[in-house]
Backbone bond lengths (Angstrom), bond angles and torsions (degrees), N, CA, C in turn:
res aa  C-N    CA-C-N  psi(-1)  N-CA   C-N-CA  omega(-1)  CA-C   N-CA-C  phi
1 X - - - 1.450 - - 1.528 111.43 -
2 X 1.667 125.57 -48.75 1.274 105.55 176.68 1.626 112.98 -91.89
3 X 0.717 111.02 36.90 1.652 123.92 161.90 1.359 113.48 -96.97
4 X 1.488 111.48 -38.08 1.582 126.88 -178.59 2.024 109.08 -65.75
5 X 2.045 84.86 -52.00 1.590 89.95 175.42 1.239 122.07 -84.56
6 X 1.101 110.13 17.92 1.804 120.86 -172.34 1.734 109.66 -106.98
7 X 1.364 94.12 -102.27 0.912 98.59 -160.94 2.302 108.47 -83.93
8 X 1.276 93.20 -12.95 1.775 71.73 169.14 2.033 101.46 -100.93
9 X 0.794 108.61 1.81 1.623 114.56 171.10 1.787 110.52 -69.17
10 X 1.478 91.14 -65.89 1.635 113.51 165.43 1.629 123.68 -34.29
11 X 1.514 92.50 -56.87 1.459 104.55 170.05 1.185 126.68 -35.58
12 X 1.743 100.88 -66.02 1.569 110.28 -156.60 1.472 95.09 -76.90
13 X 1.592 131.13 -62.70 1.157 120.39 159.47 1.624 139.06 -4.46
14 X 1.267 111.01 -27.08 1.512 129.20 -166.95 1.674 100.64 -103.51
15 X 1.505 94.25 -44.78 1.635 102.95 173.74 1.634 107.69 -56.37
16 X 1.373 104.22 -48.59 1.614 111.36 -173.91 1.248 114.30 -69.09
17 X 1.048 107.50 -5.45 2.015 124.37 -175.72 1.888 91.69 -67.82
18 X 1.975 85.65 -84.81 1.392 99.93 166.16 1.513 129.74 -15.88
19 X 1.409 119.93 -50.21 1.566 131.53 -162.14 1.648 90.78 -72.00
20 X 1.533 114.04 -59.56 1.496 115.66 166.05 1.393 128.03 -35.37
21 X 1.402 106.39 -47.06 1.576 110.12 -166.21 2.328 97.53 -71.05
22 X 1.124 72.70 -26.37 1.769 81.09 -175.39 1.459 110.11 -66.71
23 X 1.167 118.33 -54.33 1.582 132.73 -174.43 2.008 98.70 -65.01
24 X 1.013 112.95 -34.29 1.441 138.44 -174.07 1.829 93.47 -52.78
25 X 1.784 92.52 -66.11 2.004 117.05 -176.48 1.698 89.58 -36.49
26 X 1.636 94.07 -82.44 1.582 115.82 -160.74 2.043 106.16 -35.57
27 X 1.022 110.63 -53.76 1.254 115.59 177.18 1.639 122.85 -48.34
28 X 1.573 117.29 -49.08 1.279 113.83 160.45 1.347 117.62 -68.03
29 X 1.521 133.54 -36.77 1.211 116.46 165.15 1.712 123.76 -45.88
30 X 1.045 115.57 -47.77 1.656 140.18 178.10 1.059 84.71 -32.13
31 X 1.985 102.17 -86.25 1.560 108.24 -136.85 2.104 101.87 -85.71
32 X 1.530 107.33 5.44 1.913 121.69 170.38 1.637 88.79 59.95
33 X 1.345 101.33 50.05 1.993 112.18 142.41 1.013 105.71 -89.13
34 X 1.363 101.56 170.05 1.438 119.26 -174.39 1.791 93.81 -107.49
35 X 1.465 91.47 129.48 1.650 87.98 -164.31 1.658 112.21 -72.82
36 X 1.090 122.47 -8.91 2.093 144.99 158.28 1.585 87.74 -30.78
37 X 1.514 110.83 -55.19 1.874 94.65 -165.14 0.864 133.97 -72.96
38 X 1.671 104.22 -19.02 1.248 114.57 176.09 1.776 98.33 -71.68
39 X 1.289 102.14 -64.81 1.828 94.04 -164.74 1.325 123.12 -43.91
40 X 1.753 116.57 -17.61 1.669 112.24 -177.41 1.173 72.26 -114.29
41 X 1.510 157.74 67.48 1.764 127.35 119.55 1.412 103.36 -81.84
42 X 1.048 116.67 149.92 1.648 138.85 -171.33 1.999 95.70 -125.50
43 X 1.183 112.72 143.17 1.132 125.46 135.84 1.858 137.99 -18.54
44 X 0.983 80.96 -76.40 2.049 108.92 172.88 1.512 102.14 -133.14
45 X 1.218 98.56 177.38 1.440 104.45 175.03 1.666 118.13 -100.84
46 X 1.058 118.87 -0.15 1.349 129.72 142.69 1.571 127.47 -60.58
47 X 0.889 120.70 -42.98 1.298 133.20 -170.31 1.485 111.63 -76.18
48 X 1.389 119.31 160.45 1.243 107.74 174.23 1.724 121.27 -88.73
49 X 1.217 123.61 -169.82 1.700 119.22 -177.68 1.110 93.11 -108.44
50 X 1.557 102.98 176.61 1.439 120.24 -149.50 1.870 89.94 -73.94
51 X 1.087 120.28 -24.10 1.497 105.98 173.32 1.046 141.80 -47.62
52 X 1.505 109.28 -49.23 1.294 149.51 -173.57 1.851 78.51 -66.50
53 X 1.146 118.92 -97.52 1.407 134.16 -150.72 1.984 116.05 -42.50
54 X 1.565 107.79 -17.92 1.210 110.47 145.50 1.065 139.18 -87.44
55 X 1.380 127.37 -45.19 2.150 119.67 136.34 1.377 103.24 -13.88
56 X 1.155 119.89 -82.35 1.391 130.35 -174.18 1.550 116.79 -29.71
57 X 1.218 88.18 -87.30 1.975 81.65 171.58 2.076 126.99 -58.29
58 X 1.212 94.26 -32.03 1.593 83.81 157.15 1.557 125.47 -47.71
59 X 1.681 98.64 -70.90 1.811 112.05 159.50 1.683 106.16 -25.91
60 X 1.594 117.06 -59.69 1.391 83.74 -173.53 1.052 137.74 -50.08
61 X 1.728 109.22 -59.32 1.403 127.08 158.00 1.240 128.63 -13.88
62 X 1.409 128.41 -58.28 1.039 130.90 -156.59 1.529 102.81 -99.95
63 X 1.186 121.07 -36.55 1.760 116.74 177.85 1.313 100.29 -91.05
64 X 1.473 146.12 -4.60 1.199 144.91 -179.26 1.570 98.40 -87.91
65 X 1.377 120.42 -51.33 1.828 115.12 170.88 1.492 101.17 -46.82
66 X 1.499 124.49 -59.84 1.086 139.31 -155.90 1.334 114.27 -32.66
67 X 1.571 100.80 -62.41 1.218 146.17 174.41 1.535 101.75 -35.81
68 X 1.433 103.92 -97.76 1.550 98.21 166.70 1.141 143.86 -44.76
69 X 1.274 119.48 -14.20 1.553 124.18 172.41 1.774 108.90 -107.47
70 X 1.270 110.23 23.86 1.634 113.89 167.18 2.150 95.75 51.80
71 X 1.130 105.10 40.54 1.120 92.69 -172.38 1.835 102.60 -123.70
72 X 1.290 145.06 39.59 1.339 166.75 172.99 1.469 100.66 -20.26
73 X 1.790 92.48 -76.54 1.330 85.83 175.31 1.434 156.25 -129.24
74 X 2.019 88.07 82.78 1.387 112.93 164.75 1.261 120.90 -116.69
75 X 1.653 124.11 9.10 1.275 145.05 169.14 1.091 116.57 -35.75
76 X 1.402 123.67 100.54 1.659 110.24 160.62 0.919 134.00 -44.21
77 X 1.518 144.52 133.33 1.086 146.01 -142.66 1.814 104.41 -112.06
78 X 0.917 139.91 124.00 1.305 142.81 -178.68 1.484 114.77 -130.68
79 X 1.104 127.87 97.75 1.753 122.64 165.58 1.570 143.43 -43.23
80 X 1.539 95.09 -6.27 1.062 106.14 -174.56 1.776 127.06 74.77
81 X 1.107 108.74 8.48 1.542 121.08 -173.01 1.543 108.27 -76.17
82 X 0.881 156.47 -2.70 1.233 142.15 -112.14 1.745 105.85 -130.48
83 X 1.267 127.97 97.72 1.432 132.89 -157.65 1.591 117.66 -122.29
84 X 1.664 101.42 -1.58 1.694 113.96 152.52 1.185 117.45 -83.20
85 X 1.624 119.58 158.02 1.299 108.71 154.19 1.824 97.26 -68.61
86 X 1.172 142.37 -65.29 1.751 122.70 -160.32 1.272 91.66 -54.06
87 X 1.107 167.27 -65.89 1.329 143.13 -174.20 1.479 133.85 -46.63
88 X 1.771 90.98 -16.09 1.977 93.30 158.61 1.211 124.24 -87.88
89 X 2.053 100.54 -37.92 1.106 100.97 160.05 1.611 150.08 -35.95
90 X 1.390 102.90 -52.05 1.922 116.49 170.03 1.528 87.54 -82.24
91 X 1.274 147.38 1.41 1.822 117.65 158.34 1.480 103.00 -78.88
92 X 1.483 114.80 -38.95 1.773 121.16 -173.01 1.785 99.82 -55.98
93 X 1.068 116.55 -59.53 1.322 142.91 -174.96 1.626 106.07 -52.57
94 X 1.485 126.01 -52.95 1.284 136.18 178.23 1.627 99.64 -56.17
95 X 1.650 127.72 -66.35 1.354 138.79 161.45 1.385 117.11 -38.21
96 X 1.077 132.30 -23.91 1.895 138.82 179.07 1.215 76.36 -64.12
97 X 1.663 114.11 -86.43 1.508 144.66 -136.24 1.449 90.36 -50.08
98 X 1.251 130.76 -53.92 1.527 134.65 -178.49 1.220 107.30 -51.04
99 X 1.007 124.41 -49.61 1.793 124.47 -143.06 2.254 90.22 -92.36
100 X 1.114 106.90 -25.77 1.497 120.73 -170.20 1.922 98.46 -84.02
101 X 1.536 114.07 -11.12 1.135 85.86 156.11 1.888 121.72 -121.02
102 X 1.299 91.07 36.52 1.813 92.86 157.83 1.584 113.28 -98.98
103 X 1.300 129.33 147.68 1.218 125.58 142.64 1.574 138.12 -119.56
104 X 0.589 142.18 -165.93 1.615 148.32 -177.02 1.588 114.29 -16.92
105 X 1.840 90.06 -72.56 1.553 106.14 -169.28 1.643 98.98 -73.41
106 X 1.146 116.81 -2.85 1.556 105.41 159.73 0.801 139.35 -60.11
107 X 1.964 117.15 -3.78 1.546 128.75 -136.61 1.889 83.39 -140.88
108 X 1.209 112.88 1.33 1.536 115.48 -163.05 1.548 112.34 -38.73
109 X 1.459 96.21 -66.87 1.615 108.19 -172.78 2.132 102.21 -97.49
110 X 1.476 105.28 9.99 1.951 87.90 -174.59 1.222 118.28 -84.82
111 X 1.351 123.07 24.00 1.410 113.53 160.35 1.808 130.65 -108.71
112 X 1.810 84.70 -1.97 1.584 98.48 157.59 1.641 118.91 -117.30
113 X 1.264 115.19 11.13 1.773 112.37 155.37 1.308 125.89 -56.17
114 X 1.569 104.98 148.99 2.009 89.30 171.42 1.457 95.48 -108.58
115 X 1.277 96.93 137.83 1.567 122.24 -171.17 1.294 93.04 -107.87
116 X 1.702 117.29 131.11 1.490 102.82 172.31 1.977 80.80 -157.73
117 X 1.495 105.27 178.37 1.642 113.93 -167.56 1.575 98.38 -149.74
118 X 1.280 89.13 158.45 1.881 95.54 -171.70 1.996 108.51 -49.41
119 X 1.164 110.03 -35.24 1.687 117.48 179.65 1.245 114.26 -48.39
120 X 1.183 111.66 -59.42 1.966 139.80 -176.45 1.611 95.60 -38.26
121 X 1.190 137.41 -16.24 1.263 135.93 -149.83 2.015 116.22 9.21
122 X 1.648 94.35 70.48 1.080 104.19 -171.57 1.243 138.94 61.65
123 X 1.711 103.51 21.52 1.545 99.51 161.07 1.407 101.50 -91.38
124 X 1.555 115.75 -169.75 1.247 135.10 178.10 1.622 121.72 -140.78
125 X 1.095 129.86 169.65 1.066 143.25 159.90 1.335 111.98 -107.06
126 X 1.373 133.28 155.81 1.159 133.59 130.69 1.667 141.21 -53.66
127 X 1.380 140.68 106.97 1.598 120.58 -154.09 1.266 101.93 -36.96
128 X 1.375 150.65 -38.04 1.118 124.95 -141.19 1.729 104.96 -113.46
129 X 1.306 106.76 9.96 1.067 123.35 143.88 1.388 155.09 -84.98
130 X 1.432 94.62 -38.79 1.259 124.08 158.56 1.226 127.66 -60.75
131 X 1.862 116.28 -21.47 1.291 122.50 -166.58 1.707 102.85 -106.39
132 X 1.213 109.24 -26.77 1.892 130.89 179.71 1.488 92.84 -84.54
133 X 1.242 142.86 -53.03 1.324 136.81 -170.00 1.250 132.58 -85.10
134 X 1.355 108.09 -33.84 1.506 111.66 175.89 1.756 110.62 -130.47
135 X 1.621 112.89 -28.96 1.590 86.00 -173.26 0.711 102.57 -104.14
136 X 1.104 145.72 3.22 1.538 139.17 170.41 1.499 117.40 -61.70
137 X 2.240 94.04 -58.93 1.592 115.96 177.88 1.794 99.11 -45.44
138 X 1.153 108.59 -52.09 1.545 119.27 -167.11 1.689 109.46 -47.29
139 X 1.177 94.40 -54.16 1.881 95.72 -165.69 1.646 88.66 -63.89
140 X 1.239 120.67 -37.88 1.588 102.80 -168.38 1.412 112.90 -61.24
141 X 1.271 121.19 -41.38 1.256 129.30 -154.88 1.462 94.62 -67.16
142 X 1.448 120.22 -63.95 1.476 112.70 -166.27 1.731 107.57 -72.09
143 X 1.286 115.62 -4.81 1.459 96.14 178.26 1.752 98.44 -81.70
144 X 1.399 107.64 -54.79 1.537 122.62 172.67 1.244 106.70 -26.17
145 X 1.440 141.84 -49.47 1.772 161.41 -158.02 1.624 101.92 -84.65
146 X 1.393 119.26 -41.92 1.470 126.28 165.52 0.950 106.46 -53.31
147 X 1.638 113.18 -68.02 1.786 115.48 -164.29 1.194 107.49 -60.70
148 X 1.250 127.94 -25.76 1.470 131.14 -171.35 1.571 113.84 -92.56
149 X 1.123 114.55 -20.05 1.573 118.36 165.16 2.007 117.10 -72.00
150 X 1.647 88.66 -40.73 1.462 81.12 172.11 1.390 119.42 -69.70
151 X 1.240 120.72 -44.95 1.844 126.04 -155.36 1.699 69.87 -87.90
152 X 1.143 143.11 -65.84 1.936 93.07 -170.07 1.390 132.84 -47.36
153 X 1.776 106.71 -27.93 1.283 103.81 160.18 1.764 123.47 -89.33
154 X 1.185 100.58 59.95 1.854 114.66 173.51 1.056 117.22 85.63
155 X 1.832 102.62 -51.45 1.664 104.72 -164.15 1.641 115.55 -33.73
156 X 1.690 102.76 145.16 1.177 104.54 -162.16 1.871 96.61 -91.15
157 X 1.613 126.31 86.52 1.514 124.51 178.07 1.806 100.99 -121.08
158 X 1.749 96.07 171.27 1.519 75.54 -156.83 1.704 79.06 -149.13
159 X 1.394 121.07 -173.68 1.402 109.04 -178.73 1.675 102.07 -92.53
160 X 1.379 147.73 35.22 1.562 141.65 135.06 1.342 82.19 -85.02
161 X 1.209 138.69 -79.50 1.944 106.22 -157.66 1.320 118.83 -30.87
162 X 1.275 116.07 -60.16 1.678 128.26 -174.65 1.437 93.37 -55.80
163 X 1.122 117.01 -84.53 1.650 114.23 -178.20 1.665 122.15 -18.79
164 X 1.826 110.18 -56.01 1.069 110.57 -176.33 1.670 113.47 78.09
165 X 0.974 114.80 169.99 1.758 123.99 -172.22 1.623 106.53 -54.02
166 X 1.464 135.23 125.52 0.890 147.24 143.70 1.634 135.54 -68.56
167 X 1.372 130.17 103.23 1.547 130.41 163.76 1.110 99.89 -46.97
168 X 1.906 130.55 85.80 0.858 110.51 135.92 2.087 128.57 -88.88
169 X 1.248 98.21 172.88 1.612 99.65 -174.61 1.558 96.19 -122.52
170 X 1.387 97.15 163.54 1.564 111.07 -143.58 1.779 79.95 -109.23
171 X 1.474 135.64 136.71 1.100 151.00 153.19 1.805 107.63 -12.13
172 X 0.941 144.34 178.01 1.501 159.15 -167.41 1.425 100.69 -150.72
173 X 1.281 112.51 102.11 1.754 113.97 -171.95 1.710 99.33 -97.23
């Protein structure tokens, strides 16, 4: 189960990032922005820009599997430099490639690990807490904060982008 909400949840989400960041491109070409404004518009001025908030949700993804699968250090490593969209792109892409090589029995024992981070000052979570409470909430928020940075700035996205492709099933006649 948190293999299901993990890492193929993560996935498609990341894909749907991508589909955004694309519609995001097309839009400054359209309206002949410079696509820079889009990537540093922020929300508030508290908040971070749309840069930040894809680092961000990658980071979750990828140290949030990590996390649960006792697997630290196989983390892709990212510096955070990255001020193109193709330079977010191959970070989205670097995080796929990661998350595509866990499967199932990777997830055997991660919903009874204690997951904990230098902040926690040594508390913990349980994985399957950790993954329902915070990384899950987490990846949404900053993907949610993207989509929402663009469509305040015009782009035309809607909730099927965010959503992304649905399994639906066809009636039983």
């Amino acid at each position: 189960m948190l293999y299901d909400l993990t890492v193929v949840q993560f996935s498609k989400m990341l894909n749907n990032l991508n589909h955004i960041l694309d519609k995001g491109e097309a839009f400054a070409a359209l309206k002949r922005v410079d696509v820079s404004v889009l990537l540093n518009a922020r929300l508030a001025p508290d908040q971070f820009n749309l840069i930040r908030q894809v680092q961000i949700a990658c980071d979750t993804a990828k140290i949030g599997v990590a996390r649960l699968t006792g697997n630290m250090d196989t983390v892709p490593k990212h510096d955070d430099s990255e001020t193109t969209l193709e330079a977010l792109r191959a970070r989205i892409a670097s995080v796929l490639e990661y998350l595509a090589s866990f499967n199932e029995a990777d997830f055997a024992n991660a919903a009874n690990e204690h997951v904990s981070q230098p902040r926690w000052e040594g508390k913990y979570l349980t994985g399957y807490e950790f993954a329902i409470e915070h990384a899950i909430p987490n990846l949404y928020f900053h993907v949610t904060t993207a989509y929402a940075i663009l469509r305040h700035n015009g782009v035309e996205v809607g909730k099927k982008d965010y959503l992304g492709a649905m399994p639906y099933k066809a009636p039983i006649v």
